[in-house]
C-alpha positions in Angstrom: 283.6 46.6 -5.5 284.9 44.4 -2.5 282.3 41.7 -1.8 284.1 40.0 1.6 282.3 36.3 2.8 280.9 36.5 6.5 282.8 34.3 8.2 280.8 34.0 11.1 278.2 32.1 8.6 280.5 29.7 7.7 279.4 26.3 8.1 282.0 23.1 7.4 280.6 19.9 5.3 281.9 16.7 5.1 281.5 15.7 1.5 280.6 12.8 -0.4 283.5 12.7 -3.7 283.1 10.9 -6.5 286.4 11.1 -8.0 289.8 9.5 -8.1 292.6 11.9 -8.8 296.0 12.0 -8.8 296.8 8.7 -7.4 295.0 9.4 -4.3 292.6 6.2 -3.0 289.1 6.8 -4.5 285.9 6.8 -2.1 283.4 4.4 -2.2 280.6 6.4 -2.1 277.9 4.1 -2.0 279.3 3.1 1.3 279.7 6.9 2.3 275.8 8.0 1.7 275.0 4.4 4.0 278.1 6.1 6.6 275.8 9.2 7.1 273.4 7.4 9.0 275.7 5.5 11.0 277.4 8.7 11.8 274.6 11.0 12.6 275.4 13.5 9.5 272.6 15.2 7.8 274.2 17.8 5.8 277.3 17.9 3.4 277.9 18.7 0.2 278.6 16.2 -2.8 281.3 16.0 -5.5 279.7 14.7 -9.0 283.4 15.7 -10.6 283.7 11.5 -11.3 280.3 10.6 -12.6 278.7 10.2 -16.2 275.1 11.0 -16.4 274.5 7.1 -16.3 276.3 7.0 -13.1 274.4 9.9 -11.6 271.5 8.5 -12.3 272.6 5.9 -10.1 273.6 8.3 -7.4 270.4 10.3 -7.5 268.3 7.0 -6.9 270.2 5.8 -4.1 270.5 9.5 -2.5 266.3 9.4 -2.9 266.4 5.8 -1.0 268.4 6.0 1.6 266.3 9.4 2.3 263.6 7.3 3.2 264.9 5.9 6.4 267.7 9.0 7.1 267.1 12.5 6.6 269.9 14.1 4.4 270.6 17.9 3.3 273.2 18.6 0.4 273.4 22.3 0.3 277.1 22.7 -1.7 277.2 20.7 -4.6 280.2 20.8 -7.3 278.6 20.2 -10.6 279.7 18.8 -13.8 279.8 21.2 -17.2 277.3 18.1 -18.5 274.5 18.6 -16.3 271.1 19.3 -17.6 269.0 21.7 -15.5 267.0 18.9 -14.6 269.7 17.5 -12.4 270.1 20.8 -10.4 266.9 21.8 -10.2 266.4 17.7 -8.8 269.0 18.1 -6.0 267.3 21.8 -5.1 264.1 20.7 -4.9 265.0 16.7 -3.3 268.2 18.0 -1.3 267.7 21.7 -0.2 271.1 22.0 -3.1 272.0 26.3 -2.6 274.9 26.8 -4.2 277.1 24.7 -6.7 280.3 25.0 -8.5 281.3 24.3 -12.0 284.7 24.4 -13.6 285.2 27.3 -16.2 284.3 26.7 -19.7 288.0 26.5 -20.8 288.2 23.8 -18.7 284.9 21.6 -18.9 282.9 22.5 -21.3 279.2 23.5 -20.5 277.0 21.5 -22.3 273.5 22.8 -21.8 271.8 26.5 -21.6 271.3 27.2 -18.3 269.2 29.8 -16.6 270.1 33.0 -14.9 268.2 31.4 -11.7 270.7 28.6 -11.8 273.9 30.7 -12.9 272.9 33.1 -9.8 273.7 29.9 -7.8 277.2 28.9 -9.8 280.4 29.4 -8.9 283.1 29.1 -10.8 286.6 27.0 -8.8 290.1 28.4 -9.2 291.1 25.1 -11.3 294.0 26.1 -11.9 294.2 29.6 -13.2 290.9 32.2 -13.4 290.2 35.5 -15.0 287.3 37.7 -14.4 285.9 36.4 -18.2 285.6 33.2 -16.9 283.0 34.6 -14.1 281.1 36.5 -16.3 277.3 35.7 -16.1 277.7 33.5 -12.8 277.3 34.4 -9.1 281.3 34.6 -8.5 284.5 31.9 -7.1 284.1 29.0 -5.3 287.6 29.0 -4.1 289.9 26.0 -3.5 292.5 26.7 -0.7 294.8 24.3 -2.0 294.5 25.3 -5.6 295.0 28.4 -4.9 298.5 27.3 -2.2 299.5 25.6 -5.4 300.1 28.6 -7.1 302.7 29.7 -4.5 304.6 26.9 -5.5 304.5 26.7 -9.0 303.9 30.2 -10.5 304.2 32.6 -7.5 303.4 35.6 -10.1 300.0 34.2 -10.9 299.4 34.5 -7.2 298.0 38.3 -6.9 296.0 38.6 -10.1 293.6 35.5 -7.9 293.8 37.9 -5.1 292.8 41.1 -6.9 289.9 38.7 -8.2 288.7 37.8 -5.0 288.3 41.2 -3.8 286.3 42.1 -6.6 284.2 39.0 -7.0 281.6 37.4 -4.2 283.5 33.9 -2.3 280.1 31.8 -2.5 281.5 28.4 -2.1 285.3 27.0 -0.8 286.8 23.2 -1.5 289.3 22.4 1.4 291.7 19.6 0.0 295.2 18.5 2.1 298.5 19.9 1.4 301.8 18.7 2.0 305.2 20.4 1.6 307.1 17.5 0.8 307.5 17.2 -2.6 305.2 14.2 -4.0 306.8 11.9 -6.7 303.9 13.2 -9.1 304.7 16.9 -8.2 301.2 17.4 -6.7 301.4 19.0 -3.5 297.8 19.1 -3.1 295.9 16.0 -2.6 292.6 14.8 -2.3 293.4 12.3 0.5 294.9 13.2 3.6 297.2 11.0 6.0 298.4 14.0 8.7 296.8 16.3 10.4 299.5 19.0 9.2 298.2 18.4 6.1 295.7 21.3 6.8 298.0 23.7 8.7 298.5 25.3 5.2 295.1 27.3 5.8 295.8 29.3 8.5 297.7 31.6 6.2 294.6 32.8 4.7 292.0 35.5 5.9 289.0 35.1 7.4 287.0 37.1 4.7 288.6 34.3 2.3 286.2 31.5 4.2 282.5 31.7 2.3 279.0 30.1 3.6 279.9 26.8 2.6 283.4 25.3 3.4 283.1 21.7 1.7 286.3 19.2 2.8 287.2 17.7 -0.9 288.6 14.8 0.0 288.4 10.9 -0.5 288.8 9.4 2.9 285.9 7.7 4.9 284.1 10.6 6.4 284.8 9.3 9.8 288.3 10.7 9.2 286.1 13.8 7.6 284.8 14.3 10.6 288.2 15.3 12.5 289.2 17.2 9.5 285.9 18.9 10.2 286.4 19.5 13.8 289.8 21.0 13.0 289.2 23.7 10.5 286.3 24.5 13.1 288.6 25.2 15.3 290.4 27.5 12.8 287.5 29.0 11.9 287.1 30.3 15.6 290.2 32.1 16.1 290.0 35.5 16.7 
């Protein structure tokens, strides 16, 4: 069964990360929820990939207060596999949260039963390698571009068993991370911090039907420098 995104719903986030990863500069993200009002944004999605469920805690209370003086949407979120239902069911009902993403169970481990209302809203990222097991009982791939470029480089053969999967599966969610050609001392071609705007060419090689309803920008620069990343894939979004 071939379940193709509508690309014309697509809608581009600036994100709010949480994570520090492969050398790349972290975000401050207490600064970046205060950066939304200063910036007009009221809607992005929001990485919890870095945080304990202390540290949420923390990030949930200070989402709730800044709410109070500007209104915020999160409708993408990526979720952790140690999440209790509480915490999504929290960001639905506070945030307007739609759809999250989790990483599969061979990967991150998934703490806590969750319910086929809140598995209908999972999807499961292309961190590294996926097979259609690790989709079973969830809504289908939140797929990361650059992951998924990755592949190319590293284990080209690996490359059309994702594609098979993503004709068969729903795209609910996608993670857009920079990508450079030049070969990084630490072997990582795909970064989570960008510093060229060629950094994003790398997507135009990839069909429309590949874009889903929520196109979150996974990276840890300011979101001011979000914002042109934003304006750019916008722009690739409305080619013909």
């Amino acid at each position: 069964m071939v379940v193709p995104s509508n690309p014309e719903e697509s809608e581009v986030l600036c994100s709010i990360t949480t994570a520090a990863t492969f050398g790349d500069p972290p975000m401050d993200w207490r600064n970046a929820i205060q950066d939304t009002a200063r910036l007009g944004i009221n809607r992005f999605a929001l990485f919890l990939t870095g945080l304990d469920p202390i540290q949420r805690k923390t990030l949930y209370y200070t989402l709730l207060s800044h709410r109070l003086r500007h209104e915020i949407t999160i409708p993408f979120v990526h979720a952790r596999g140690d999440m209790h239902p509480d915490e999504y069911h929290l960001l639905m009902g506070e945030f307007g949260a739609e759809r999250f993403n989790l990483h599969k169970r061979s990967l991150q481990r998934h703490e806590h039963q969750l319910s086929d209302d809140l598995r209908s809203r999972i999807y499961i990222e292309n961190a590294w390698r996926i097979e259609a097991s690790d989709l079973d009982g969830f809504a289908g791939i939140c797929l990361d571009f650059s992951h998924m470029e990755a592949i190319m480089y590293e284990d080209e053969a690996e490359y059309p068993a994702l594609e098979m999967l993503l004709e068969k599966f729903p795209i609910g969610a996608n993670h857009v991370s920079a990508f450079t050609l030049a070969t990084p001392r630490d072997n990582r071609r795909d970064r989570h911090f960008t510093t060229l705007p060629s950094d994003f060419d790398y997507l135009s090689g990839f069909p429309r039907r590949y874009f889903a309803k929520y196109v979150a920008i996974e990276l840890s620069n300011p979101l001011e420098k979000q914002l042109e990343v934003k304006d750019r894939i916008e722009k690739l979004l409305a080619r013909p």
